[in-house]
SEKEVO-835340 format. One record per residue (C-alpha): residue in one letter; x, y, z. Coordinates in steps of 0.05 Angstrom, whole numbers, padded with zeros to 5 digits, always signed. Layout:
% SEKEVO-835340
aXYZ/...
This chain:
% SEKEVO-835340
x+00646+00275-02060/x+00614+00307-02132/x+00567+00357-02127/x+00531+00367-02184/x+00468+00398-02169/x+00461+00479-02158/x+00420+00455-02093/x+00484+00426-02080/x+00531+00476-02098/x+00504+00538-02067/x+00503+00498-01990/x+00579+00481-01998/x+00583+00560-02024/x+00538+00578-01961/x+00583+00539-01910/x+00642+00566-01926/x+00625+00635-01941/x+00587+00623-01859/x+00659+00598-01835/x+00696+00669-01869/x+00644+00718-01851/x+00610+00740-01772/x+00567+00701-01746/x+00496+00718-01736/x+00474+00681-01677/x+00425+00687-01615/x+00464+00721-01566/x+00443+00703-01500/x+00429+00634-01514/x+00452+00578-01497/x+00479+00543-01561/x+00542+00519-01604/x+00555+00574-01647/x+00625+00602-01665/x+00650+00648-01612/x+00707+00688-01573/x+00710+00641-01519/x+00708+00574-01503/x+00687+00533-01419/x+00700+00461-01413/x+00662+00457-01353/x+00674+00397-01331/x+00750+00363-01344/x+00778+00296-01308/x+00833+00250-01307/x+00860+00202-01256/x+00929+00198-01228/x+00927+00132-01195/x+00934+00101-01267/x+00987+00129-01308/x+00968+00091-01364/x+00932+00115-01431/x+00879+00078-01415/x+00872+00112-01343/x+00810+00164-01343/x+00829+00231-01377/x+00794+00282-01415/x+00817+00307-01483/x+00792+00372-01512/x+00784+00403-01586/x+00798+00476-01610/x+00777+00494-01672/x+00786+00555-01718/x+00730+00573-01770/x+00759+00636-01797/x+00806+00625-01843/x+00850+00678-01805/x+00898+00660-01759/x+00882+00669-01684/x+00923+00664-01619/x+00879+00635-01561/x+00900+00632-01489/x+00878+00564-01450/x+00873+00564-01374/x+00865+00501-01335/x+00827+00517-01262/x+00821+00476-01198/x+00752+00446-01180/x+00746+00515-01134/x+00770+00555-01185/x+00843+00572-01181/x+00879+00582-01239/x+00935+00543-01236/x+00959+00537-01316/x+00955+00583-01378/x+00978+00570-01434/x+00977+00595-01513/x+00955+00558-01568/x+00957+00591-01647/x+00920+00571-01697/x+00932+00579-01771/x+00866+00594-01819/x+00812+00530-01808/x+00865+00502-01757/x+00846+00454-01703/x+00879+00430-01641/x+00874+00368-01599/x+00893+00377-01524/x+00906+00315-01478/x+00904+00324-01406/x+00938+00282-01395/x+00998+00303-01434/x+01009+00368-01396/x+00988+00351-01322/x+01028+00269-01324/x+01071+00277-01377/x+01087+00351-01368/x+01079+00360-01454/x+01052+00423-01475/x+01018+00423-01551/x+01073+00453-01589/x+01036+00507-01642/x+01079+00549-01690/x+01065+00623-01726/x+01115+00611-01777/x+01091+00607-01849/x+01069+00530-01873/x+01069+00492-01935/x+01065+00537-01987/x+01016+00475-02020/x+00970+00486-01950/x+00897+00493-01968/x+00853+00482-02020/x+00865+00449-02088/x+00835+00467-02154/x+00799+00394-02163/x+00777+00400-02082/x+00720+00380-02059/x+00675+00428-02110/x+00663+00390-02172/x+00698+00440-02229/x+00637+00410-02270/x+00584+00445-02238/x+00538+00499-02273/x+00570+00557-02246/x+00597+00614-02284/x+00679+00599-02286/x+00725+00617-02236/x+00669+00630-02194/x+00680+00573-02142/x+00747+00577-02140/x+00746+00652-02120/x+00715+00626-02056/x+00757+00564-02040/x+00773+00567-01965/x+00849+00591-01961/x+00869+00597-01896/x+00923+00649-01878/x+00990+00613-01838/x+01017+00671-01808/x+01004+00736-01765/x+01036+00808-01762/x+01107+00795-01735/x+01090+00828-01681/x+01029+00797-01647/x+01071+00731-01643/x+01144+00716-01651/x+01191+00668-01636/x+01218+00726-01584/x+01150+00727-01554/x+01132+00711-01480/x+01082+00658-01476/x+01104+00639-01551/x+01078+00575-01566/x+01128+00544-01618/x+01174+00537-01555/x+01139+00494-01510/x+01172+00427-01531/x+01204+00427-01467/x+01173+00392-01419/x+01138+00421-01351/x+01192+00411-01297/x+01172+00359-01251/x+01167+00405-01194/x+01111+00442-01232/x+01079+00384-01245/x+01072+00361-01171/x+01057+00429-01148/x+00995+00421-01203/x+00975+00353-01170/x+00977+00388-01098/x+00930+00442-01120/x+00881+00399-01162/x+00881+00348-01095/x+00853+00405-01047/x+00778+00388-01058/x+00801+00306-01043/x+00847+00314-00988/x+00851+00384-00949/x+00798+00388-00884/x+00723+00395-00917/x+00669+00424-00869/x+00596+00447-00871/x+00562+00504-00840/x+00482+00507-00826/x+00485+00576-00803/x+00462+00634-00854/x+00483+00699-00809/x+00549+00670-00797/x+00563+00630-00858/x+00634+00601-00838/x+00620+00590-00764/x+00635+00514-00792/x+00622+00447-00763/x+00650+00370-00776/x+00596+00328-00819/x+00567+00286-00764/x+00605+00219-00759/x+00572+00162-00811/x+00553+00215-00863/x+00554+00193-00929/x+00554+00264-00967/x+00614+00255-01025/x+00638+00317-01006/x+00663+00299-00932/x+00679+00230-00970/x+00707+00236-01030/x+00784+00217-01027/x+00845+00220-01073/x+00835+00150-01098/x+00791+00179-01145/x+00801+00216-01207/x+00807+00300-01200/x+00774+00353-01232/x+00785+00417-01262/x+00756+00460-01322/x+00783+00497-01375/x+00777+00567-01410/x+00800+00593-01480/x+00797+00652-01493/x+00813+00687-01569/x+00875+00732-01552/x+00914+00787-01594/x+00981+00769-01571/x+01028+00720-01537/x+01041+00737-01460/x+01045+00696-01403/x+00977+00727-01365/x+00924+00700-01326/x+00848+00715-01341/x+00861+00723-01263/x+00907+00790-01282/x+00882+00858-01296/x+00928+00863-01348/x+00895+00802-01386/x+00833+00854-01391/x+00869+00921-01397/x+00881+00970-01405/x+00931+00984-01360/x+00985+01031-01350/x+01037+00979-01385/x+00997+00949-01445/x+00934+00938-01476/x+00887+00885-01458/x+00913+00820-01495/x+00835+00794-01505/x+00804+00793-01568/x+00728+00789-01583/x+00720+00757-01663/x+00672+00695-01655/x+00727+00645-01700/x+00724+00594-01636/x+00686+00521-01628/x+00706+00462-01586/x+00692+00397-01567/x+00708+00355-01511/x+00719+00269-01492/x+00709+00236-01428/x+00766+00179-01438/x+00770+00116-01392/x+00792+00036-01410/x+00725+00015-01410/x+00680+00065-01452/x+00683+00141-01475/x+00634+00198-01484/x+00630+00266-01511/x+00605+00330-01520/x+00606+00411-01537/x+00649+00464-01498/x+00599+00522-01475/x+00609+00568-01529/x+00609+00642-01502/x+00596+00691-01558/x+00625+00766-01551/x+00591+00830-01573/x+00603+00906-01563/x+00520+00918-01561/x+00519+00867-01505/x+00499+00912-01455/x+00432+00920-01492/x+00410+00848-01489/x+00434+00819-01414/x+00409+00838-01345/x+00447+00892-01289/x+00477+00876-01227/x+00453+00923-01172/x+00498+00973-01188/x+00480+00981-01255/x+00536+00948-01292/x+00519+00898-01348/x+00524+00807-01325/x+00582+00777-01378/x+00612+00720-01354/x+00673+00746-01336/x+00644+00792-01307/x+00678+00795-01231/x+00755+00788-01267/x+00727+00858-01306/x+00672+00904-01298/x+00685+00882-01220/x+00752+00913-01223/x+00732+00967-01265/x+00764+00944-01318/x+00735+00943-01392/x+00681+00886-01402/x+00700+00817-01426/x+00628+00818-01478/x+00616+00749-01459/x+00546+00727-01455/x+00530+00700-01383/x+00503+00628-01363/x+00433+00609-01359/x+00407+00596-01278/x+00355+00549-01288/x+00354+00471-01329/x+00309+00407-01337/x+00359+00347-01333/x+00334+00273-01345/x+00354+00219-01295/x+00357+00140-01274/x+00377+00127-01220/x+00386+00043-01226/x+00377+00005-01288/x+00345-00062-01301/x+00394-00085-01339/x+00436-00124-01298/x+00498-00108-01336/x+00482-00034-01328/x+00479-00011-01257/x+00517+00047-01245/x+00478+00117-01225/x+00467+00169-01263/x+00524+00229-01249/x+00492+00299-01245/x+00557+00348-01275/x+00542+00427-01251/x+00593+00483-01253/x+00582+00548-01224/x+00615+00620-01218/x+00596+00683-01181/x+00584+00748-01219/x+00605+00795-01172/x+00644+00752-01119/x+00717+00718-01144/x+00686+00655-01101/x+00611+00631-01101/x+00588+00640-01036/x+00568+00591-01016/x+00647+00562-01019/x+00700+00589-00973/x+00768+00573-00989/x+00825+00576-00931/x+00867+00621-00916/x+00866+00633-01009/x+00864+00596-01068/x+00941+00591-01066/x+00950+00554-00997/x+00888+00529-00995/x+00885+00483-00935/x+00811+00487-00925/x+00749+00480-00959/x+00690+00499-00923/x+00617+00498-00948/x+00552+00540-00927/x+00492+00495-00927/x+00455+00564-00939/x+00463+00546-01007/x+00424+00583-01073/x+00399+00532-01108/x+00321+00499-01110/x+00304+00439-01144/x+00254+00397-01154/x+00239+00321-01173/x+00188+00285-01207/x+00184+00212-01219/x+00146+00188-01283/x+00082+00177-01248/x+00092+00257-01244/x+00108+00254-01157/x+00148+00312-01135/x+00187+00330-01081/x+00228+00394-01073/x+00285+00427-01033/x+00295+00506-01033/x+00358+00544-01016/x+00369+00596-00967/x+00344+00605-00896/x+00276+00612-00906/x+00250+00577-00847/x+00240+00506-00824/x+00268+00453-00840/x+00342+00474-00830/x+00377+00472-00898/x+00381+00413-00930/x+00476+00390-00955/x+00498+00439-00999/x+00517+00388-01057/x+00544+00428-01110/x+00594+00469-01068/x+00654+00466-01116/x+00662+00509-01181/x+00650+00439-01221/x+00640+00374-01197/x+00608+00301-01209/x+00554+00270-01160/x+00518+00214-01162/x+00429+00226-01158/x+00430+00181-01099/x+00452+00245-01065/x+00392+00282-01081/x+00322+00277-01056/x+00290+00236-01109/x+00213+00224-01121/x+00226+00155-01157/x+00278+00113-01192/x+00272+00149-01250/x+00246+00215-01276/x+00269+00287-01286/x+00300+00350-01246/x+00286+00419-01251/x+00341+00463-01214/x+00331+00535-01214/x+00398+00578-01186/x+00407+00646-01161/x+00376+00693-01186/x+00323+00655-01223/x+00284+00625-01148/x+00291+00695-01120/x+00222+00719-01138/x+00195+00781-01115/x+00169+00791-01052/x+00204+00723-01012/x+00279+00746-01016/x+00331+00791-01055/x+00375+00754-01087/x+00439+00763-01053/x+00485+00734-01110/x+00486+00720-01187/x+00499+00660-01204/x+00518+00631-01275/x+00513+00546-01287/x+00527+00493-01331/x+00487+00433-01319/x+00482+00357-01352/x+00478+00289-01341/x+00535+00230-01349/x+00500+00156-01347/x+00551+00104-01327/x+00608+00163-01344/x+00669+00116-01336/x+00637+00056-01358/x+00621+00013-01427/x+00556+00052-01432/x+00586+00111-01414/x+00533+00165-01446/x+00527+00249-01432/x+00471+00300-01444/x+00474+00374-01427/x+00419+00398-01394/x+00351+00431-01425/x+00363+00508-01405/x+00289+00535-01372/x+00322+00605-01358/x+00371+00661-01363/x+00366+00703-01314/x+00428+00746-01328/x+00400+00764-01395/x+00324+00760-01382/x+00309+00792-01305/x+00234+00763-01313/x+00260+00694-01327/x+00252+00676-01240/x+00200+00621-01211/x+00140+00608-01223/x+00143+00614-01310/x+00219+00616-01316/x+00225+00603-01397/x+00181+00563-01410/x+00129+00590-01464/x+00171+00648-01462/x+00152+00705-01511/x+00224+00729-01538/x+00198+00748-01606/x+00154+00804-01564/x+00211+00827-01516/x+00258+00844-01575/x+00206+00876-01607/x+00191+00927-01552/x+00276+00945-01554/x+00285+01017-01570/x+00330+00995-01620/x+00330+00952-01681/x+00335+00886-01670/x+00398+00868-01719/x+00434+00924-01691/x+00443+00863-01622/x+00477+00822-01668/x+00529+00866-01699/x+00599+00836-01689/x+00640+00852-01639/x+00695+00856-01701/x+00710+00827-01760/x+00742+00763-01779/
């Protein structure tokens, strides 16, 4: 491509002097914007068809800065055990593909090296910036983007734990069934509901006949998981389960690192059709702490926030989830060709609990042999058909009727909207979570919740489509974002304004690049 306009020339010079320099983004909201870490809310692949062309999910890491940056990825059960880390490096403007696949079937960890490249990596003098521009000379090629291959000996080494250039052997096949065991919990080990709010795991059977997918749902289907990355300082073999991952500790420093480098993407794979989509990008900053909402005891929401602050540990800087979002839905098509419902994907963590609440897992997350759900459940939402009918359903026990299933009881998950109570074939929901339909004067909220919400159409299929969700609040970052207004019309212009503190000052990096 020849660019020979100054128009031209100074965007190219603006995008990569935005990919080498912090970025200046809206903390606290929900959008794609580089950052320190990286959820793949919701991940999938089936074991029944150990083909290629069996459902899996592949997922993209990508590298902005042209620095070189360790990340650490975690893969986590549907109930949120984490069952897998692993490190990934990545040299200056580096990406790398992950197949699911691979590791969990085929037991192949992505094999990423420290040592130093070609020595002809990077950018060439007759790139993609025409040398016959107007610019003075030598001015564009001061700011080609050349990455940097390497980092301090130290951080990463081939004597390393956790070092990444020595995973070309494969998982041993014992892992790799012990992985299938733990991601088959949610399919296979005894499921039970509980009505009861004062004793919330005083559980009872599903009555006989039920069709609710979670008393249903079966191994012949494909599992699920999700996935974090987070930007790390060095190789180790820690969890973002262990304090030590945090720091610091009596041993070592915390291993997390909080430059906003990171974006991802992520592919829902099956033989018939594919779809796609962004990771949740979570930015980092030190001033966070100025621009989210407290827990009760006075300690700043991130979203690691109950592997951290919980433990009195240092903060993870993380932005938290939103807790409230408008999704779009059909539930039956009139093409003929084109039946398949419309597949409402949530995930959801606890701020201050390891576990939702509304989720009990037995005896632990290790040997978990039960899963038992409270119908008492935190969520509201309601339904509206396009002839704007509405019907509603409210969480908690607030009184008559008893509560409605508790549908989204798993950390992430995939349910059809024939589940839910619907006002029409087709139309739109509004789900508000913890502790966004808490509003003063009915309840206190009794948990924070953080969400991910969106909408698959036909996932697996040849019209196999995604959307996330529209976010109508934060909660965690704007306390008077709770039922009736939530966000909508909301005045954030005025409510940075009345800050004691300059606005810019929010968006100073948590370090440089």
């Amino acid at each position: 491509m020849d660019f020979r306009t100054n128009a031209s020339l100074l965007t190219v010079l603006a995008i990569l002097i935005l990919a080498s320099t912090p970025a200046s983004a809206n903390f606290c909201a929900y959008d794609a914007v580089p950052a320190a870490s990286l959820l793949f809310p919701f991940v999938a692949i089936d074991y029944n068809d150990d083909s290629q062309s069996g459902i899996n999910t592949v997922i993209s890491i990508t590298n902005l800065s042209h620095k070189a940056h360790l990340t650490k990825v975690t893969i986590w059960t549907d109930y949120g055990f984490p069952m897998l880390s692993f490190n990934v490096a990545l040299t200056g403007y580096d990406v790398q593909t992950i197949d699911i696949r691979d590791i969990l079937v085929q037991g192949q960890l992505p094999v990423t090296k420290t040592e130093p490249h070609s020595s002809t990596e990077g950018a060439t003098p007759d790139g993609p910036v025409s040398p016959h521009g107007s610019s003075p000379a030598g001015w564009i090629d001061g700011l080609l983007p050349r990455p940097e291959p390497t980092f301090p000996f130290e951080r990463c080494d081939t004597t390393s734990r956790g070092y990444p250039g020595l995973y070309a052997t494969p998982i041993p096949p014992s892992f790799l069934d012990l992985f299938r065991a733990f991601l088959s919990v949610s399919q296979s080990a005894d499921r039970m509901y509980s009505d009861s709010c004062t004793q919330p795991y005083d559980v009872e059977a599903d009555p006989p006949g039920s069709y609710e997918w979670f008393i249903q749902r079966d191994v012949t289907g494909p599992t699920w998981m999700y996935i974090t990355v987070d930007l790390v300082e060095t190789c180790d073999n820690l969890r973002p389960t262990d304090p030590g991952y945090w720091g610091p500790t009596s041993e070592k420093e915390a291993i997390v690192a909080s430059a906003n480098v990171l974006t991802g993407d992520v592919y829902w794979l099956s033989a018939a059709g594919a779809s796609g989509g962004k990771a949740v990008h979570l930015e980092a900053d030190r001033n966070f702490s100025r621009v989210v909402s407290a827990t009760s005891a006075g300690t700043p929401i991130s979203f690691y926030h109950s592997h951290t602050t919980l433990k009195n540990l240092p903060s993870d800087m993380r932005e938290p989830l939103p807790t409230a979002w408008a999704l779009r839905y059909a539930e039956v098509s009139e093409n003929p060709d084109y039946l398949n419902l419309a597949r409402i994907r949530v995930w959801k963590g606890s701020t201050s609990l390891e576990q939702p609440p509304d989720l009990e897992v037995y005896p632990d997350p290790e040997q978990a042999d039960e899963l038992r759900a409270s119908n008492c459940y935190g969520y509201t939402y309601y339904a509206w058909d396009e002839d704007e009918m509405v019907v509603s359903v409210w969480g908690g026990c607030w009184g008559d009727p008893p509560p409605s299933r508790n549908l989204f009881p798993l950390r992430t998950q995939e349910v059809s909207v024939e589940q839910l109570r619907l006002a029409g074939y087709r139309g739109w929901l509004l789900f508000v979570w913890p502790s966004s339909n808490y509003p003063e004067g009915v309840a206190s909220a009794p948990e924070y919740y953080q969400t991910w919400m969106g909408v698959a159409e036909d996932p697996w299929g040849t019209h196999a489509t995604f959307a996330d969700g529209t976010v109508m609040a934060n909660w965690n970052c704007f306390s008077d974002q709770e039922l009736p207004i939530l966000g909508v019309d909301y005045d954030y212009v005025k409510r940075f304004a009345a800050e004691p503190f300059p606005r810019d000052d929010i968006r100073r990096p948590a370090e440089t690049q």
